[in-house]
ZAMARGU-4260 file (C-alpha; in steps of 0.2 Angstrom, whole numbers, plus 5000, padded with zeros to 4 digits):
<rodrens>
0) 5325/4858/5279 | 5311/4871/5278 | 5310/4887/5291 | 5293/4894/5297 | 5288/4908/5304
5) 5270/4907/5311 | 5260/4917/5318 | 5266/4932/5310 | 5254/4949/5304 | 5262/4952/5289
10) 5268/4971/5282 | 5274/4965/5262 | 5282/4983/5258 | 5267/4990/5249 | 5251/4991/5257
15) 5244/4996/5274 | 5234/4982/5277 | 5240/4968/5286 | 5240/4948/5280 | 5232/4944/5297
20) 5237/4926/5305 | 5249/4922/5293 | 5264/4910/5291 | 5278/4913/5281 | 5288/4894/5274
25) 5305/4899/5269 | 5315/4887/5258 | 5333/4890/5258 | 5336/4910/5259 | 5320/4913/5250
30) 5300/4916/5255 | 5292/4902/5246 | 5277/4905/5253 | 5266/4916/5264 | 5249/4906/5269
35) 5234/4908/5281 | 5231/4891/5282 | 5237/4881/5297 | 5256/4870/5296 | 5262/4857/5303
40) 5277/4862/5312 | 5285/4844/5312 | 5289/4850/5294 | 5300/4861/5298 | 5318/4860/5302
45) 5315/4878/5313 | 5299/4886/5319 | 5299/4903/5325 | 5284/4913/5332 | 5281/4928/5328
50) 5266/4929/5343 | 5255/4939/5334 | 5269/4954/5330 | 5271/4963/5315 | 5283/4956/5303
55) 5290/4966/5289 | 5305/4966/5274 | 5322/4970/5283 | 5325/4985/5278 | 5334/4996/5266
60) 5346/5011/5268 | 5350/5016/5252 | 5363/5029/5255 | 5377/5024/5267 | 5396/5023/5264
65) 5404/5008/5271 | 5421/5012/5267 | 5427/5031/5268 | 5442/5032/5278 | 5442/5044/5291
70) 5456/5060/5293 | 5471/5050/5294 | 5466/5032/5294 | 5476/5020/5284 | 5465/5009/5271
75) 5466/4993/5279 | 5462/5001/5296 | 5446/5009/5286 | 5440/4990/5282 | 5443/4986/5299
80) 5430/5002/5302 | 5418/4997/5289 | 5416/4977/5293 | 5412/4982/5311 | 5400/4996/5305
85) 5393/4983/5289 | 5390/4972/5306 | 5380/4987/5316 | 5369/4989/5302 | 5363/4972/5301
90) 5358/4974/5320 | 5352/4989/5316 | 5338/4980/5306 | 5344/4984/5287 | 5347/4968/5280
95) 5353/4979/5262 | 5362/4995/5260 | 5367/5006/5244 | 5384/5010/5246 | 5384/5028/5241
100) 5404/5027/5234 | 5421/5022/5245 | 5432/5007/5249 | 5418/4991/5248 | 5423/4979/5235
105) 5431/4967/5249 | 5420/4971/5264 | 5404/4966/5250 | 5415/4951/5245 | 5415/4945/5264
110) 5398/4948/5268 | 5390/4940/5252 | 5405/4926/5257 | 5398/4922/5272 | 5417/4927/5282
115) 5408/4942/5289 | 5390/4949/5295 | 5381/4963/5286 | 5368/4967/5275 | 5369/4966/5255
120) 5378/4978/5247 | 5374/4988/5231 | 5390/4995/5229 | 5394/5011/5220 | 5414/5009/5221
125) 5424/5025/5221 | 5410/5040/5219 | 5416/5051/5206 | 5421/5069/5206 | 5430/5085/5198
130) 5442/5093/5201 | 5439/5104/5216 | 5423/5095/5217 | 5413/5087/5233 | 5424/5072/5232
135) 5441/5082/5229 | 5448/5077/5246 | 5462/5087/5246 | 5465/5092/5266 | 5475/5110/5260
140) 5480/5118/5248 | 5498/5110/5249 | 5490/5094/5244 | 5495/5095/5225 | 5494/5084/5208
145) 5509/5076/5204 | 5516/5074/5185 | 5511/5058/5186 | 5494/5061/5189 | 5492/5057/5207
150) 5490/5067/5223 | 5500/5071/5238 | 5483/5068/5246 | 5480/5053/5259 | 5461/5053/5256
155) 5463/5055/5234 | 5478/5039/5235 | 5467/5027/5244 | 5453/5022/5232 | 5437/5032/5239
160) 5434/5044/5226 | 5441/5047/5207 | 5446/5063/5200 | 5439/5065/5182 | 5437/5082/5172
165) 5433/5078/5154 | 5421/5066/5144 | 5435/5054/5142 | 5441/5055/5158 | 5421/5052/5167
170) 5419/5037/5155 | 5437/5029/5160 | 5433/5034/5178 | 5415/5026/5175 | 5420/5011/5167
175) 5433/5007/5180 | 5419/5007/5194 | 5410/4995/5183 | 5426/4983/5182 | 5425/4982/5201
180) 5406/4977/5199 | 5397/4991/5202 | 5378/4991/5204 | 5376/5008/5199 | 5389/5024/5198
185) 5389/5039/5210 | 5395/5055/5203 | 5397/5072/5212 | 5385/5084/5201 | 5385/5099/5216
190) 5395/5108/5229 | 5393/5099/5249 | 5393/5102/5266 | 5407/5095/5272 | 5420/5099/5260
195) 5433/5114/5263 | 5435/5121/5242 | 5416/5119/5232 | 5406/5130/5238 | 5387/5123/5240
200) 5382/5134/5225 | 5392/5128/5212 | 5387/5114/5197 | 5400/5100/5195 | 5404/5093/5178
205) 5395/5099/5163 | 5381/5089/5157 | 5394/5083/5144 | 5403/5077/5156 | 5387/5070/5166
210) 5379/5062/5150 | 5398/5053/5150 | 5394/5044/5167 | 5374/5041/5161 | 5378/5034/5144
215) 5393/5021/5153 | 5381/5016/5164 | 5367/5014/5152 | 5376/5003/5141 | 5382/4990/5155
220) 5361/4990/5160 | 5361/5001/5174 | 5361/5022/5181 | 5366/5035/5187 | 5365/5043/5206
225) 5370/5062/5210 | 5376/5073/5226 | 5368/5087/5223 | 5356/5101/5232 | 5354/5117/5224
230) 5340/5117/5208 | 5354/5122/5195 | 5363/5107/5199 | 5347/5093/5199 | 5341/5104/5183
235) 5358/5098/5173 | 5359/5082/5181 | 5341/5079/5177 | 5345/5084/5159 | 5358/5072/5156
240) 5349/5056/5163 | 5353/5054/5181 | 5340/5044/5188 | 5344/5045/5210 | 5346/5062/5218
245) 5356/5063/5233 | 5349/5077/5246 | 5341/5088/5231 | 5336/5100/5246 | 5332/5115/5234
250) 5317/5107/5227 | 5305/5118/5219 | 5289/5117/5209 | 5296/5117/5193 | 5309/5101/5198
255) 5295/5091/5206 | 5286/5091/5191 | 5304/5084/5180 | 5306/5073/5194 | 5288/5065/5192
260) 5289/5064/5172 | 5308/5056/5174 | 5306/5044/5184 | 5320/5053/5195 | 5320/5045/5214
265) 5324/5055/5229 | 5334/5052/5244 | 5334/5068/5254 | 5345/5060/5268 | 5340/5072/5285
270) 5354/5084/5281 | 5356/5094/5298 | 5362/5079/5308 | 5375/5074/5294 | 5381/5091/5296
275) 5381/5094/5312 | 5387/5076/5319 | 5401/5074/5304 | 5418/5083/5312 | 5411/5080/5331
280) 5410/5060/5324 | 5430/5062/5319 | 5435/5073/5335 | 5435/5089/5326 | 5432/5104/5334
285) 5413/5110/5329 | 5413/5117/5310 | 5406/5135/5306 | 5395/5130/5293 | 5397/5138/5277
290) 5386/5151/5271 | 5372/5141/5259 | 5371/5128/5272 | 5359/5136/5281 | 5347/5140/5267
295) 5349/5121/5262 | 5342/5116/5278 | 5331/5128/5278 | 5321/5123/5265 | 5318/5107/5268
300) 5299/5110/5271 | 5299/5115/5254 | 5305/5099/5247 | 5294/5090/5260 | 5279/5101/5253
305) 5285/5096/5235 | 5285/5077/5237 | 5271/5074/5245 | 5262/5084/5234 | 5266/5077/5217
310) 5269/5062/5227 | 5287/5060/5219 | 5296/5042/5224 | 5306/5043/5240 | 5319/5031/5246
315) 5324/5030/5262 | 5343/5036/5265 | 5354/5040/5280 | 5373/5046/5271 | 5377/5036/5288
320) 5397/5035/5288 | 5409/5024/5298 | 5415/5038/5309 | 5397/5042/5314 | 5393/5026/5319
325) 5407/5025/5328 | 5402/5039/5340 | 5384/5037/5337 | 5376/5019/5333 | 5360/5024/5332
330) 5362/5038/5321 | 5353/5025/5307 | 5340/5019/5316 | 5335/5038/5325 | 5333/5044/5304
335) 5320/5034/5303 | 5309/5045/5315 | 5314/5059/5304 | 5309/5051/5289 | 5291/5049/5298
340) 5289/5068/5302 | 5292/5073/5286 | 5282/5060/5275 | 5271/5050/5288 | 5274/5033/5296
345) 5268/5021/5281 | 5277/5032/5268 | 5292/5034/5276 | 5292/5015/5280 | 5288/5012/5260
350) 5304/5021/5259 | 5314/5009/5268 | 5307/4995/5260 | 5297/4992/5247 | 5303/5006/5235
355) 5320/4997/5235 | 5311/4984/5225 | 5308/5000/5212 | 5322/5007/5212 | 5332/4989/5209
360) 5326/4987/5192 | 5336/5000/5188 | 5350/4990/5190 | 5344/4975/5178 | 5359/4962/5174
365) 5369/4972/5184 | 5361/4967/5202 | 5371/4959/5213 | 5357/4949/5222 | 5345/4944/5207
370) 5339/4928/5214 | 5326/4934/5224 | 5317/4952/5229 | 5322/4964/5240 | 5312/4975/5252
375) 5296/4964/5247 | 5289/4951/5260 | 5280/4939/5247 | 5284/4923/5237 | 5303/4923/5229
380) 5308/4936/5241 | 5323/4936/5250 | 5319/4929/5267 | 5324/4942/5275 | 5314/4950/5289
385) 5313/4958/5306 | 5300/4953/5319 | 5293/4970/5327 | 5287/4973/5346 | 5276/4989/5341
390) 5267/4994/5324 | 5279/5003/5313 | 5265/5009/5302 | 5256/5019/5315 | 5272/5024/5322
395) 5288/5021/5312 | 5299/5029/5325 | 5294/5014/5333 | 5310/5006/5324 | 5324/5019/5330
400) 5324/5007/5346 | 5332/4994/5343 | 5328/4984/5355 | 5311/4984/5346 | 5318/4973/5335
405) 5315/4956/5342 | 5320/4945/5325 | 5331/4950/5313 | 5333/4938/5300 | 5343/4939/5283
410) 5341/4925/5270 | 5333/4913/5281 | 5347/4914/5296 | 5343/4924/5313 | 5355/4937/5316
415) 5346/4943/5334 | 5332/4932/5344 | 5326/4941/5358 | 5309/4931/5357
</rodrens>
């Protein structure tokens, strides 16, 4: 039978302005319909009510890595890792993540076949990378290539990241993600943070090699996402058709303005707790940080500046990884009171939910979940929802407490009740 969730103010993903009174009829895991007008409840096969709390899409992180092994941890003991952490998320409120690249195919497979909890995953697969790139995992420099083409590397034999230099080599390594279903490709277009040889400076892959990634993708219907952070690196990337930049700290006038007229998005993931949280996450010893990394973070209120001024599409993102969430849980959910300081509460909450529904289309036929919308609380969305003690448009931080979260539903069955 028929769900309902009366009494409900309802945020739909877009607009400020509450549906006041509302009730919300679910049909299976879809909204069929969201009504002021009164119900009988002896229609319904579950009645839950909201008692006049804000009710909003669950929401969306759309930069996370279920499945990236950790220093030293076998690949069945990573899926271990990730199904507990694909389970933390859901209670955590985010009912759909975009895997940013790692070991996901089977922890999606379970979720989506109902074995296991967690939110819907837009898989990525292995994110793709140079050699001596940001997903070059080689530990030391003993780690070496073998004739054969492999590596001596734990982390490169495992299934997380793909080494490609060449056009040839980006489109195999393109065209092998989109064998294992990906949603849309991750490549590597820029030095990072946390890895020991790329320095944060330098540009990965030519656009040669980029356009090789863009135009693979383009012809199975979908895009293109990039780590990147310095302006020469989203300036290439931009050039050869990459539609998601990851971080992109270095944003300056001249890349706001190509970001607009591109249709680029941005998920600028708060960088300084990435950084600082990542080896103390794997019980390393705290990492000097290398030289660029402090000029990164430093100009985030620069890129802050630039967004809201050419009001350039944000979505909301965490680069939340198993080993964080292992020492941290709330590491997720506390982003989103970042994600509030730097654009405001109903932007950053935008962010989280209804820009999914934008940047989704991007996917087209290749969208794992097309029966019904996501991020969007209206008819033929996904019934999934969260029933909030607090007002997350005046105060989004409102939502980095959990226990705040008083309903989380995911296509039409309740995860949490605390009602």
């Amino acid at each position: 039978m028929k769900k309902l969730v009366k009494n409900a103010r309802v945020f739909d993903g877009r607009h400020e302005i509450l549906t006041e009174h509302a009730s919300i009829v679910i049909d299976g895991d879809l909204v069929e319909e969201i009504t002021q007008e009164t119900l009988p409840e002896e229609s319904f096969g579950q009645v839950t009510d909201a008692g006049n709390r804000i009710v909003i899409p669950g929401l969306v992180d759309h930069h996370v890595h279920l499945g990236m092994p950790g220093k030293d941890m076998r690949v069945d003991e990573a899926v271990v890792h990730g199904v507990a952490h694909a389970k933390r998320m859901l209670l955590n409120g985010f009912t759909t993540v975009r895997d940013a690249g790692g070991i996901v195919y089977g922890i999606k497979k379970g979720i989506d076949d109902g074995r296991v909890p967690g939110p819907r995953v837009f898989p990525s697969n292995a994110y793709i990378s140079q050699t001596c790139g940001h997903g070059d995992k080689r530990e030391s420099r003993a780690h070496v290539r073998l004739s054969d083409g492999s590596f001596t590397s734990p982390a490169l034999t495992c299934g997380e990241t793909v080494i490609a230099d060449g056009y040839d080599e980006v489109l195999r390594a393109t065209r092998e993600q989109l064998f294992l279903g990906a949603s849309q490709i991750k490549i590597m277009a820029g030095g990072g943070m946390s890895s020991q040889y790329d320095p944060i400076q330098t540009i990965q892959f030519t656009e040669h090699e980029m356009r090789a990634a863009v135009e693979a993708a383009a012809d199975y219907g979908t895009y293109v996402m990039a780590h990147l952070y310095t302006k020469e690196s989203m300036l290439r990337a931009a050039r050869a058709g990459v539609k998601s930049f990851e971080h992109g700290q270095m944003l300056d006038e001249e890349l706001a303005k190509i970001v607009r007229d591109e249709g680029i998005f941005l998920c600028v993931c708060p960088q300084p707790r990435a950084d600082e949280e990542f080896n103390a996450a794997r019980g390393l010893p705290p990492r000097k940080r290398k030289p660029a990394a402090q000029e990164i973070i430093d100009h985030e209120d620069v890129q802050t500046e630039m967004i809201l001024k050419y009001d350039l599409p944000i979505i909301f993102g965490t680069d939340y990884v198993e080993f964080i969430a292992d020492s941290n849980p709330n590491a997720q959910s506390r982003d989103l009171a970042v994600y509030e300081k730097r654009f405001g509460s109903f932007r950053g909450l935008v962010s989280a939910t209804g820009a999914a529904n934008d940047l989704i289309k991007l996917t087209t036929y290749q969208n794992p979940y097309p029966q019904g919308k996501i991020g969007l609380l209206e008819q033929g969305s996904f019934a999934d929802l969260l029933i909030v003690d607090g007002d997350p448009i005046g105060s989004l931080s409102v939502l980095s407490n959990t226990e705040n979260l008083r309903v989380i539903m995911k296509g039409g069955e309740i995860y949490k009740n605390t009602l």
